[in-house]
Backbone as CSV, one residue per row, in Angstrom:
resi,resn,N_x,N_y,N_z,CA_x,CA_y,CA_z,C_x,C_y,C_z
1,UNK,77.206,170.954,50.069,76.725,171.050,51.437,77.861,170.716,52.407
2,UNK,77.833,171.509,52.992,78.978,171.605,54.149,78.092,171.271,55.573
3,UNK,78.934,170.247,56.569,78.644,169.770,57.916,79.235,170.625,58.779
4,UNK,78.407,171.593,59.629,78.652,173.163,60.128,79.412,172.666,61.749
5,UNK,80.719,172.374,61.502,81.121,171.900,63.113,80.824,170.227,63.100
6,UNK,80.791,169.744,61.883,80.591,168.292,61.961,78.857,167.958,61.752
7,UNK,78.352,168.424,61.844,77.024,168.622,61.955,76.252,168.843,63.575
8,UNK,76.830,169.675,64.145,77.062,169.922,65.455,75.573,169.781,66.373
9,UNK,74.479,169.707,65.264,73.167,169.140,66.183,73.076,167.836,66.695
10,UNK,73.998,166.725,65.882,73.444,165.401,65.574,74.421,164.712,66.745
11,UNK,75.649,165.721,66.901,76.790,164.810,67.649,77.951,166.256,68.148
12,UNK,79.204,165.683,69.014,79.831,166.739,70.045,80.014,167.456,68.522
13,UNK,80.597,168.953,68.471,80.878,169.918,67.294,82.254,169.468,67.387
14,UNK,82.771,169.563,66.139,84.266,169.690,66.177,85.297,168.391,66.670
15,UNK,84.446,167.318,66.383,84.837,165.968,66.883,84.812,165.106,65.493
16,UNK,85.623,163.764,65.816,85.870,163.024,64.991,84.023,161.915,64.418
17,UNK,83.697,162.498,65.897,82.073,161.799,66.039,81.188,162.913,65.195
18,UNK,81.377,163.934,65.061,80.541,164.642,64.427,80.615,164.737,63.348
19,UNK,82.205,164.952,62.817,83.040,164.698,61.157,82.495,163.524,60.919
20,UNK,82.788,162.538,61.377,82.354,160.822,60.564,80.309,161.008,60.564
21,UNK,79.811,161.504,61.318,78.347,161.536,61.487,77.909,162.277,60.059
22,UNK,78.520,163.889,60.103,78.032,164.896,58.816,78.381,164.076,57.552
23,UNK,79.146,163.626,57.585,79.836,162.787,56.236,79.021,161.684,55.744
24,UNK,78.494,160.993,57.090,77.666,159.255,56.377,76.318,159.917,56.390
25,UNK,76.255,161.565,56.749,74.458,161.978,56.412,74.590,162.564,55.050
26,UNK,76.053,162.893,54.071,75.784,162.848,52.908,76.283,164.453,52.603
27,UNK,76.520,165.012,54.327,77.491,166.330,53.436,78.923,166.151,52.665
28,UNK,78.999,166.954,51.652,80.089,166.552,50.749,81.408,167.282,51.249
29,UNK,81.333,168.200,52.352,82.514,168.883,53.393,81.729,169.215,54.099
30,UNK,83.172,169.356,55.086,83.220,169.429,56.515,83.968,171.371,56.724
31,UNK,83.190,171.810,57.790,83.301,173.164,58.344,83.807,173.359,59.585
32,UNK,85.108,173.446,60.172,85.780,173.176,61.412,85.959,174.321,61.867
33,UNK,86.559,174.616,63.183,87.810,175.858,63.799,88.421,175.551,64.251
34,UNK,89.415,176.391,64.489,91.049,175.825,64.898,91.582,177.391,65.596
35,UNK,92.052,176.960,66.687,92.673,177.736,67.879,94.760,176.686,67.771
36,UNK,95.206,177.437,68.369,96.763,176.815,68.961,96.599,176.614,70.186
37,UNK,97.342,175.590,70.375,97.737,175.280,71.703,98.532,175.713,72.364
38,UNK,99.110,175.168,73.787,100.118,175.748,74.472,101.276,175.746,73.673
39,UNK,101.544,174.194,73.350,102.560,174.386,72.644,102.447,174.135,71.366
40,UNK,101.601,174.987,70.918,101.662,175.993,69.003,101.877,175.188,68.079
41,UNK,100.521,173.323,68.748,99.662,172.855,67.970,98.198,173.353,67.400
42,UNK,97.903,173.138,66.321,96.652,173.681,65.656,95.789,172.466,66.000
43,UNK,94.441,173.111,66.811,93.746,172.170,67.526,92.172,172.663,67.237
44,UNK,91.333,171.623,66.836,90.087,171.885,66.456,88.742,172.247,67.586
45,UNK,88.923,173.452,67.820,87.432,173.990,69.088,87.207,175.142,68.444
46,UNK,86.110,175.155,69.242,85.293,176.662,68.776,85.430,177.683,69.757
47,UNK,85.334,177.636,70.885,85.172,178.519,71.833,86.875,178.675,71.810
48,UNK,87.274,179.889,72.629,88.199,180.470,73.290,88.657,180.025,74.425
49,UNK,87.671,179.591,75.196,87.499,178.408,76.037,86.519,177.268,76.455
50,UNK,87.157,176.247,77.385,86.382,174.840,77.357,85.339,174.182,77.865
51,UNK,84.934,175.350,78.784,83.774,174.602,79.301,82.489,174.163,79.148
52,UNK,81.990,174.961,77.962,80.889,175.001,77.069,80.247,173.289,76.984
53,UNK,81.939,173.055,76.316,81.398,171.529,75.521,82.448,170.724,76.224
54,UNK,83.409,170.494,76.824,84.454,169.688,77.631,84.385,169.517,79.190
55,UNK,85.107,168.729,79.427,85.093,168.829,81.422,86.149,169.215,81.424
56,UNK,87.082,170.184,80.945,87.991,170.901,81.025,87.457,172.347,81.312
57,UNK,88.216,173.523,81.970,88.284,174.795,81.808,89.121,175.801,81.820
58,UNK,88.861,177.024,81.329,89.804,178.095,80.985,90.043,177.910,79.629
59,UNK,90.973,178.899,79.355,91.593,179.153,77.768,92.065,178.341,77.311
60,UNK,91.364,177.490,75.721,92.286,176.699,75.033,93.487,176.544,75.043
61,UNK,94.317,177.926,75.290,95.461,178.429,74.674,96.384,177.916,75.906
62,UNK,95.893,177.909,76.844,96.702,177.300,78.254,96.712,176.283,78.765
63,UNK,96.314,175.201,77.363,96.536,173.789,77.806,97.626,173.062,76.085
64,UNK,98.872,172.208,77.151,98.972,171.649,75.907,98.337,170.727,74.533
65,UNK,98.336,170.183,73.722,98.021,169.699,73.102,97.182,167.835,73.402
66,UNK,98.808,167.543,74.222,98.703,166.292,74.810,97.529,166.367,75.619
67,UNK,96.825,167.369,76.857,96.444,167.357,77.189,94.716,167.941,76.869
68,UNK,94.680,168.346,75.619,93.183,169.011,74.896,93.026,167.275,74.430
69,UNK,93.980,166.253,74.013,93.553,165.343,73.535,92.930,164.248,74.776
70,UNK,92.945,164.670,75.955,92.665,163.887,76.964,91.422,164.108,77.462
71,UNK,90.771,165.656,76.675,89.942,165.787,77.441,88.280,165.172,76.712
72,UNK,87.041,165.209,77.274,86.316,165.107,77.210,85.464,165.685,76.229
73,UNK,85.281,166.198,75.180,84.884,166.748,74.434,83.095,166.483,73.791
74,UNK,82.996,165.163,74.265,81.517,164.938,74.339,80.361,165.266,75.345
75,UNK,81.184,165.605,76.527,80.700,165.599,78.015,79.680,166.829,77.920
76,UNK,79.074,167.704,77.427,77.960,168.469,77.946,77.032,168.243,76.314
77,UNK,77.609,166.922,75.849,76.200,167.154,74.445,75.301,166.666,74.756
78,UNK,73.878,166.950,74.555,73.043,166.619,74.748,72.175,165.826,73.565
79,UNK,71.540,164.341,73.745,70.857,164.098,72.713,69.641,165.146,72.286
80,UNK,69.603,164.910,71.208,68.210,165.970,70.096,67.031,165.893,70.899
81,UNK,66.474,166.594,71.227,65.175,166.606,71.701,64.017,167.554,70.696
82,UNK,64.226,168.074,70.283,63.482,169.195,69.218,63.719,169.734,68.136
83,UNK,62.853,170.108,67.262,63.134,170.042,65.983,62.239,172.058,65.959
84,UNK,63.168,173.174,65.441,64.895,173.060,65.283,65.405,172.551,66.298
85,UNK,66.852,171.814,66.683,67.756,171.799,67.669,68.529,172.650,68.176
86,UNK,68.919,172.173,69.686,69.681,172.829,70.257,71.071,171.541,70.105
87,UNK,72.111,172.509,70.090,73.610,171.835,69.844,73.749,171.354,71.630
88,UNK,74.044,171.787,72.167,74.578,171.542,73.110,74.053,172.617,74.353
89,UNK,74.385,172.186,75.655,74.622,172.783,77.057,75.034,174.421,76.369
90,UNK,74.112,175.148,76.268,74.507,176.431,75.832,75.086,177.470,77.350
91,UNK,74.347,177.084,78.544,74.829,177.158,80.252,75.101,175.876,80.833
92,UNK,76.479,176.034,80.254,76.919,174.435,81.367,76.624,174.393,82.549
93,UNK,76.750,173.572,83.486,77.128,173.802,85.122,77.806,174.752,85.489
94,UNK,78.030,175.572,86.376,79.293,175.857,87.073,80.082,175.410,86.751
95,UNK,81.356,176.088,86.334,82.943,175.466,86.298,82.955,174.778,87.266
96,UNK,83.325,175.076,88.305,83.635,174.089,89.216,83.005,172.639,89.570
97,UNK,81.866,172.704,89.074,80.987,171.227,89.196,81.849,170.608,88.235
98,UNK,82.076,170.925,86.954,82.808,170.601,86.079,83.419,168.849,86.632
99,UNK,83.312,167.831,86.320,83.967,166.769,86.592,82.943,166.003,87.526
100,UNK,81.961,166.484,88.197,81.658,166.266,89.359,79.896,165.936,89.154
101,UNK,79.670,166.091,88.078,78.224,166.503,87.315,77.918,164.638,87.465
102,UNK,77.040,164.586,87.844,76.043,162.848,87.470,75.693,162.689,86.299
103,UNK,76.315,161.933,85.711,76.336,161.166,84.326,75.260,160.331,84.281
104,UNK,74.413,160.853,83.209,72.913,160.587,82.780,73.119,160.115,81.272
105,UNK,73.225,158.840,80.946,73.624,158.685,79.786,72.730,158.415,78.426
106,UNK,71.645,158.638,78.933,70.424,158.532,78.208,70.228,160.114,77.541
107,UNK,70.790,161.005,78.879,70.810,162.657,78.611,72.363,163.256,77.438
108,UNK,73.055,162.431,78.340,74.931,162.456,77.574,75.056,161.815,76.866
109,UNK,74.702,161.336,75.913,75.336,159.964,74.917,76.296,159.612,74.581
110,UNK,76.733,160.889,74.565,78.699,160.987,74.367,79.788,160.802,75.426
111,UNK,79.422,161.148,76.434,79.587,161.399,77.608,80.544,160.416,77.788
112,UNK,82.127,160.397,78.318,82.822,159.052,78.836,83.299,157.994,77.600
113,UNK,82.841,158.745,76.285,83.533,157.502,74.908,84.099,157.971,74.420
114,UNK,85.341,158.717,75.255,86.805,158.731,74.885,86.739,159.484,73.055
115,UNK,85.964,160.620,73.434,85.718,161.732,71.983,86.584,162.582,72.869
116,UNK,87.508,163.578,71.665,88.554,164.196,72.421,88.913,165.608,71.404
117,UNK,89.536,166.668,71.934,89.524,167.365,70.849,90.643,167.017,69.597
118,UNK,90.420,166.808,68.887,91.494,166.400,67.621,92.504,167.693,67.237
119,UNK,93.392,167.617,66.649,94.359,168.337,65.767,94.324,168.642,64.410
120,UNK,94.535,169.339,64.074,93.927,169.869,62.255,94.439,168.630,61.896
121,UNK,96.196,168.351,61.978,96.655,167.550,60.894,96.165,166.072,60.959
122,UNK,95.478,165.804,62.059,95.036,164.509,62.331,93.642,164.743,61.173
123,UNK,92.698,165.609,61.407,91.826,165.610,60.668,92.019,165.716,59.583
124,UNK,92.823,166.336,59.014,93.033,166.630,57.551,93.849,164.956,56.876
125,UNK,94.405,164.109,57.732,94.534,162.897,57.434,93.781,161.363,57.690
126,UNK,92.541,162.248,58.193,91.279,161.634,58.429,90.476,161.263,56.957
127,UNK,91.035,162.551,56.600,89.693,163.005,55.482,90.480,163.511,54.317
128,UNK,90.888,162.484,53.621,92.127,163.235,52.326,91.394,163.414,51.118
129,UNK,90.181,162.950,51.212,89.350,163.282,49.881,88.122,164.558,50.143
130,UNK,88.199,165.556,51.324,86.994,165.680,51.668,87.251,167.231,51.894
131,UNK,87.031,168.018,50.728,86.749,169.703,50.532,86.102,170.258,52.461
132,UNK,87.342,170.950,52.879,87.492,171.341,54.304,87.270,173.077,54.345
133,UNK,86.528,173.540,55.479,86.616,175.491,55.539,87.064,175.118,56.920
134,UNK,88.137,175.635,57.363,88.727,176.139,58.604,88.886,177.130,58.603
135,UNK,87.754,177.460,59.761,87.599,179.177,60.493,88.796,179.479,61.439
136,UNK,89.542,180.266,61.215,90.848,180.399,62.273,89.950,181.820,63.030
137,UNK,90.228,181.411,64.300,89.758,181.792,65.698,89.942,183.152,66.318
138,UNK,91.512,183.214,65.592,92.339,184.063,66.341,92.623,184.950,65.376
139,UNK,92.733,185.754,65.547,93.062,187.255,64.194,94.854,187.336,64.384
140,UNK,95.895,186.382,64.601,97.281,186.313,65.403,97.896,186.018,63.768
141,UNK,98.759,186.162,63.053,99.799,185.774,61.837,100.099,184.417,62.947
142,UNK,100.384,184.383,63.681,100.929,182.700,64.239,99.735,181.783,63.907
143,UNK,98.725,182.061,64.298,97.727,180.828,63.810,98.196,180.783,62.195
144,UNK,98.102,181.412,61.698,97.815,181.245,60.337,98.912,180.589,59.699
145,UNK,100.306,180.834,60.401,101.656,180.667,59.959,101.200,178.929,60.114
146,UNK,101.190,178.262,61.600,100.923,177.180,61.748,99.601,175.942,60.699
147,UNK,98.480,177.192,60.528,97.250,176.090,59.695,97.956,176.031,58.073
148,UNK,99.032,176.837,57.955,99.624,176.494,56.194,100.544,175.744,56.902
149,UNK,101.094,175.499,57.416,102.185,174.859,57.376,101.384,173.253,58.033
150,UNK,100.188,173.188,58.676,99.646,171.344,58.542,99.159,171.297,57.195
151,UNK,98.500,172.416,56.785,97.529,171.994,55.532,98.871,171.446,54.136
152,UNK,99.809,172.492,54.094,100.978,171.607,53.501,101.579,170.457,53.649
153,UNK,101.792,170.345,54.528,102.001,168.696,55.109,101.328,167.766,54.350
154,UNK,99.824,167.776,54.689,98.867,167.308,54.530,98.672,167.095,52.655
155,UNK,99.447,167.815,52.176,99.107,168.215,50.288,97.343,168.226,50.254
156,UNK,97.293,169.316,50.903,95.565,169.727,51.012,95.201,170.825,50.504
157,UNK,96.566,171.508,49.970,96.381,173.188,49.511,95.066,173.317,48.528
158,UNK,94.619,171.971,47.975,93.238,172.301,46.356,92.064,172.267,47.443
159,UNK,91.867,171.430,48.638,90.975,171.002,48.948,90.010,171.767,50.425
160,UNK,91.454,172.626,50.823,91.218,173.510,52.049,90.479,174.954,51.774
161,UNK,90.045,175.845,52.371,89.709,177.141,52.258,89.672,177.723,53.889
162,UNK,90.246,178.735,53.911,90.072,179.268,55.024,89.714,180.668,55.085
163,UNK,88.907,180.286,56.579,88.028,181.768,56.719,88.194,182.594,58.203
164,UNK,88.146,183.333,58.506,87.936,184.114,59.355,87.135,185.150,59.551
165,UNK,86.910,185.708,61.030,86.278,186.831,60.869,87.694,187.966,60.513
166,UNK,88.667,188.004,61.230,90.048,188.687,60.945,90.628,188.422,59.645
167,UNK,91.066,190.219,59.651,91.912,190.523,58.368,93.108,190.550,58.303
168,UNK,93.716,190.252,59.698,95.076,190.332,59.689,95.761,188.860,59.605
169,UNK,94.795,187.493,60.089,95.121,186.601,60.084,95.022,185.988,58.486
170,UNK,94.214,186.646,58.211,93.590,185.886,56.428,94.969,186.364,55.425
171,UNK,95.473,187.560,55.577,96.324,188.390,54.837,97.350,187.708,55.088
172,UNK,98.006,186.824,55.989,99.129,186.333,56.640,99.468,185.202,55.533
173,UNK,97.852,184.403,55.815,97.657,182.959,55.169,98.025,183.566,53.745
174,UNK,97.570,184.289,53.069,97.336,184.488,51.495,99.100,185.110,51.416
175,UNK,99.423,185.831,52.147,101.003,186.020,51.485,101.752,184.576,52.042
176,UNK,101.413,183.863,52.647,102.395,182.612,52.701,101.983,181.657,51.920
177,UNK,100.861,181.368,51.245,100.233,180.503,50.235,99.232,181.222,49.734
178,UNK,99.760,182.002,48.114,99.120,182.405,47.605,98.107,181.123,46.677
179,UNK,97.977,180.133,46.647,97.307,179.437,46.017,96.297,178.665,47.098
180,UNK,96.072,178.625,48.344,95.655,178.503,49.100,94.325,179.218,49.540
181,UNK,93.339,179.014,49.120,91.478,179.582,48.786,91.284,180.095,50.192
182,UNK,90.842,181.209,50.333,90.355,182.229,51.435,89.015,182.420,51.491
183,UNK,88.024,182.749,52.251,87.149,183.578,52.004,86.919,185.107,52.545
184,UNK,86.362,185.292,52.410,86.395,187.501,53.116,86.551,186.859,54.255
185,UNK,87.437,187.975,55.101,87.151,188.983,56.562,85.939,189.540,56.690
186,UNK,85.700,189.848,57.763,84.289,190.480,58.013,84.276,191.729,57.639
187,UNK,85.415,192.472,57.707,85.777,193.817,57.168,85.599,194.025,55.515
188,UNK,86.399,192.764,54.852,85.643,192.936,53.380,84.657,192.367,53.146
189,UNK,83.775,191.167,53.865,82.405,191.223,53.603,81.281,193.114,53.954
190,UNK,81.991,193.280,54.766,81.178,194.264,55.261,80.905,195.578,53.832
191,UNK,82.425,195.792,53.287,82.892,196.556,51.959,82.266,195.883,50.632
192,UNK,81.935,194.716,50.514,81.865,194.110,49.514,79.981,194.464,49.594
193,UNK,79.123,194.636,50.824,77.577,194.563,50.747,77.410,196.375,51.050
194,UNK,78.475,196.914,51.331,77.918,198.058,50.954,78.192,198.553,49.611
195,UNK,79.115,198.147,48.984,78.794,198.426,47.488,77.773,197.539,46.963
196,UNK,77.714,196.462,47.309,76.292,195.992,46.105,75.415,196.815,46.853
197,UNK,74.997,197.430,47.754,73.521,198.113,48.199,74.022,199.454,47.407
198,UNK,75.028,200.166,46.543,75.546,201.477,46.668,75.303,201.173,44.659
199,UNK,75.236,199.630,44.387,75.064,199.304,42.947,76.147,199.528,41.862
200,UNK,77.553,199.256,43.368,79.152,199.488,42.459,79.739,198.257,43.116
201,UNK,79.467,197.267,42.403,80.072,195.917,43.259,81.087,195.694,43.118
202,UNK,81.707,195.163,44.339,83.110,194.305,44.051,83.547,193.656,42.473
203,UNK,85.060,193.686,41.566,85.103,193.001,40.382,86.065,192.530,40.820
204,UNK,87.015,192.755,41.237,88.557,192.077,41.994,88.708,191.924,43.354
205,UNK,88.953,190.759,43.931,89.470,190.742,45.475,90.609,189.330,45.598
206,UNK,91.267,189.598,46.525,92.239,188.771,46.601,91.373,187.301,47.556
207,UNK,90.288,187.459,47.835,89.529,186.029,48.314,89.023,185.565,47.207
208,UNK,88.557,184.050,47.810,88.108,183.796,46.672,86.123,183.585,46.578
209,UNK,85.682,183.989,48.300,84.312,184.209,47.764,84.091,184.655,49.544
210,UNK,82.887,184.715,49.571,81.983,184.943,50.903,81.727,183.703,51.689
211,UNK,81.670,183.391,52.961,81.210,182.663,53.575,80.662,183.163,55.384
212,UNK,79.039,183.570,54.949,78.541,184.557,55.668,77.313,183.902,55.839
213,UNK,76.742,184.565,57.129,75.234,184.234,57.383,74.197,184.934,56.273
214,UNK,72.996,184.315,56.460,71.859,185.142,55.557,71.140,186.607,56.743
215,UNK,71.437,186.456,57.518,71.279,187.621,58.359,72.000,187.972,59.645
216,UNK,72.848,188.937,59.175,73.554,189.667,60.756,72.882,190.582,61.676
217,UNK,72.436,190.320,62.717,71.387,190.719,63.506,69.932,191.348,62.676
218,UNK,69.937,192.450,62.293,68.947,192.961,61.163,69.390,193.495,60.797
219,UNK,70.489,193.352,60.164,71.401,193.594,58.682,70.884,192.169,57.909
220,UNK,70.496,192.271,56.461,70.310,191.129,55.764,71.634,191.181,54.496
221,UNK,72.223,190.319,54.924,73.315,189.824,54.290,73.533,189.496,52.857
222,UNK,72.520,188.744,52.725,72.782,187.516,51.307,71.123,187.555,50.731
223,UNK,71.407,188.554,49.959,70.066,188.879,49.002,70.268,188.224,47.463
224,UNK,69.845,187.611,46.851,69.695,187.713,45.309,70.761,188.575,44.863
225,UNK,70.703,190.013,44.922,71.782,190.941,44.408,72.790,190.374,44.864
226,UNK,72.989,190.372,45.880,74.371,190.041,46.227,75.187,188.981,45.713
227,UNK,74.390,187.853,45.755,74.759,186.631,44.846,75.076,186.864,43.477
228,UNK,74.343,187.541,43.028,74.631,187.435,41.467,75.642,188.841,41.419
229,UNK,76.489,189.679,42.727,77.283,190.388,42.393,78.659,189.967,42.291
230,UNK,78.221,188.972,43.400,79.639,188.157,43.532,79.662,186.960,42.332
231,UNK,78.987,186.002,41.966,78.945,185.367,40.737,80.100,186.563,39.383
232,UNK,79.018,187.572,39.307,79.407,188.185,38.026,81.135,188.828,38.644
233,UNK,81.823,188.730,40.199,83.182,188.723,40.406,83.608,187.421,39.912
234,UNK,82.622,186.355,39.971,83.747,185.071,39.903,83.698,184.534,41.318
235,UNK,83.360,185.278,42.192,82.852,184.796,43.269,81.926,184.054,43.537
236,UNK,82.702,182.961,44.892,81.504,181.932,45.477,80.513,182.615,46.647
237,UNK,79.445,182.169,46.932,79.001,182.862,48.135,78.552,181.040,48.853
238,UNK,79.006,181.239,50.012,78.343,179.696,50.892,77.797,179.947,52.062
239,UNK,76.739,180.353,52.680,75.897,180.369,53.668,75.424,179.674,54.890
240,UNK,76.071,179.941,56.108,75.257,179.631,57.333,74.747,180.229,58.122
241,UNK,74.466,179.912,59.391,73.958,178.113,59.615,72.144,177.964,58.510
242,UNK,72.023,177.232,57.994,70.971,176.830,57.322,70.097,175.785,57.928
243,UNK,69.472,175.584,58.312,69.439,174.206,59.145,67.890,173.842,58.944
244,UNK,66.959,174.453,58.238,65.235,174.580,57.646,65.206,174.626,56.499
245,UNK,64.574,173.837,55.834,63.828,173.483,54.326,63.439,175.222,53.841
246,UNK,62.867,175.703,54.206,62.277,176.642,53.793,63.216,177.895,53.232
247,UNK,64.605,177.981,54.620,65.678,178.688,54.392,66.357,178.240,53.245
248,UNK,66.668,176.845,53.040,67.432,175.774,51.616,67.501,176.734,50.406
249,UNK,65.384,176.267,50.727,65.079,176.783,49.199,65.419,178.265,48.705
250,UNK,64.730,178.773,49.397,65.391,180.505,49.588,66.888,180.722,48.857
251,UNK,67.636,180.172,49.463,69.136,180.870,49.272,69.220,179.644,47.923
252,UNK,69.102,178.690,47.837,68.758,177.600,46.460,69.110,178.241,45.267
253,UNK,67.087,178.945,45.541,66.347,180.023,44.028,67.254,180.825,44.174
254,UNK,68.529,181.885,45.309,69.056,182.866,44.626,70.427,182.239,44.083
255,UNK,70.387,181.519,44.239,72.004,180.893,43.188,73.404,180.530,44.312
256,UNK,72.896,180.292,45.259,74.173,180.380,46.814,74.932,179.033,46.093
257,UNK,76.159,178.877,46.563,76.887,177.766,46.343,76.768,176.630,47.008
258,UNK,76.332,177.034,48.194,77.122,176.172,49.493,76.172,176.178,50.565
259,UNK,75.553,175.368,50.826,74.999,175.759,52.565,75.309,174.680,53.355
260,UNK,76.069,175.369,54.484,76.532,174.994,55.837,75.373,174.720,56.767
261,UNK,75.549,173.507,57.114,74.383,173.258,58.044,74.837,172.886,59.403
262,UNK,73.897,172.902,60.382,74.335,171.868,61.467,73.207,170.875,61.404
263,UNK,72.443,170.642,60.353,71.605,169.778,60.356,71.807,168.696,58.974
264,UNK,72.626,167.920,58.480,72.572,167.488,57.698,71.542,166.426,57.343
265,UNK,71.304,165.722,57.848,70.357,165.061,58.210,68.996,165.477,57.507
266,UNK,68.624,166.747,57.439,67.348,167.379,57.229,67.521,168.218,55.716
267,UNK,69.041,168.499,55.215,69.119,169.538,54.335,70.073,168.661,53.217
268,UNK,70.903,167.963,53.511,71.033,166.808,52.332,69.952,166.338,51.856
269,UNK,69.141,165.429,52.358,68.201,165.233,51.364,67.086,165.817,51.106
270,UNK,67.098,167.065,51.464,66.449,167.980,51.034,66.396,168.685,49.927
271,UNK,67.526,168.811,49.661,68.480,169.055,48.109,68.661,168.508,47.499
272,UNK,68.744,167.264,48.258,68.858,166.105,46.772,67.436,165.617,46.222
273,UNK,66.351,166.139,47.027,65.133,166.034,46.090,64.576,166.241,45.425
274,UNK,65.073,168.304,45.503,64.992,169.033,44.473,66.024,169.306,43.544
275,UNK,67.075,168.459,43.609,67.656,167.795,42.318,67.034,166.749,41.547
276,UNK,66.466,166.007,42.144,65.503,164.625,41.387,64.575,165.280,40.719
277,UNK,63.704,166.292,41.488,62.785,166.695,41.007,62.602,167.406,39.969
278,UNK,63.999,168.433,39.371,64.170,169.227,38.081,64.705,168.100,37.032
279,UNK,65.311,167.289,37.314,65.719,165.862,36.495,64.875,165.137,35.835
């Protein structure tokens, strides 16, 4: 079980508060993204830009490093109110209110406690025992050049996997560290489910499994077949966002590896019951 953004319901996504949160609820990895900075540090956000979840705005890419670490990164989370959850301020304020917003801290919890966006290599020396998927952002050979060259640093090459929706960034990573675990592009997930629907599945690929939703708009993704097409490659398949008992079991019974949650809280021991329970 993987913590989808840290477990991005429970606490800010992509924070050291959300990593330490998914972890003491019992996921066994953590599921990040990583953009570059101005100056062509590898820095952990999701968006393209900041205003979503920071009191910062504009493009990641046009702030230095020093300065993504200054910013606010807890400032539009909202505590849980409902079950499913909402992550966060999905319509922030106005940019421009941005800074200027009345701090409700009963509403913000995070709000002002110095949560900030982190750096891969900081995280990856956060967490030296702790099986990591970093989604790279950007389809650029420079991201990719940069996330092998922290994850080396780091001697994380057994423990990392990286994914993207881009094929040009994944291809970059795999010729500069061929021992370094990938999962598909969206382009070979896309190749890989029209042959299992065509009943000529994938037997060789240079990834080393899928890491895809159970449904792309009404395209259904991750059927039984599919699982056991990629199994009989040798392939992993790991599934998000999962975040309901009912979904667990589902992808469970078809043999999935992995489910990414943003709810750990609800799907760790959910799994671990129906481990007790076949025991």
């Amino acid at each position: 079980m993987f913590a989808h953004r840290g477990g991005s319901a429970l606490a800010p996504e992509n924070t050291f508060a959300a990593f330490d949160g998914g972890l003491a609820e019992g996921a066994q990895g953590l599921e990040l993204d990583v953009h570059l900075s101005a100056d062509g540090v590898v820095v952990v956000h999701h968006d393209r830009t900041l205003e979503r979840t920071t009191n910062l705005t504009g493009p990641i890419a046009n702030r230095t490093a020093g300065e993504l670490a200054r910013a606010d990164a807890g400032y539009f989370f909202r505590r849980l109110q409902k079950d499913p959850p909402y992550i966060s301020d999905v319509n922030p304020p106005d940019k421009r209110s941005v800074g200027r917003v009345r701090s409700d801290p009963a509403e913000f919890p995070f709000r002002g406690c110095g949560i900030s966006i982190p750096t891969l290599a900081a995280v990856l020396a956060r967490y030296r025992d702790v099986p990591i998927v970093v989604e790279l952002k950007v389809n650029h050979p420079g991201l990719a050049r940069a996330v092998v060259d922290d994850v080396r640093q780091a001697d994380a090459i057994d423990r990392v996997c990286l994914g993207s929706f881009g094929l040009r960034v994944l291809r970059e990573a795999r010729r500069l560290e061929p021992s370094l675990a990938t999962s598909a592009a969206r382009e070979e997930v896309r190749w890989a489910l029209y042959r299992s629907w065509c009943r000529w599945p994938v037997t060789r690929a240079r990834y080393g499994g899928y890491q895809v939703p159970e449904w792309s708009g009404r395209t259904r993704v991750v059927s039984r077949r599919f699982v056991e097409d990629a199994h009989t490659a040798g392939l992993g398949v790991q599934v998000w966002t999962v975040d309901a008992e009912p979904d667990a079991a589902r992808l469970l019974a078809w043999g999935v590896d992995a489910l990414i949650t943003d709810r750990p809280d609800i799907i760790v021991p959910f799994v671990h019951g129906r481990a007790t329970m076949r025991d």
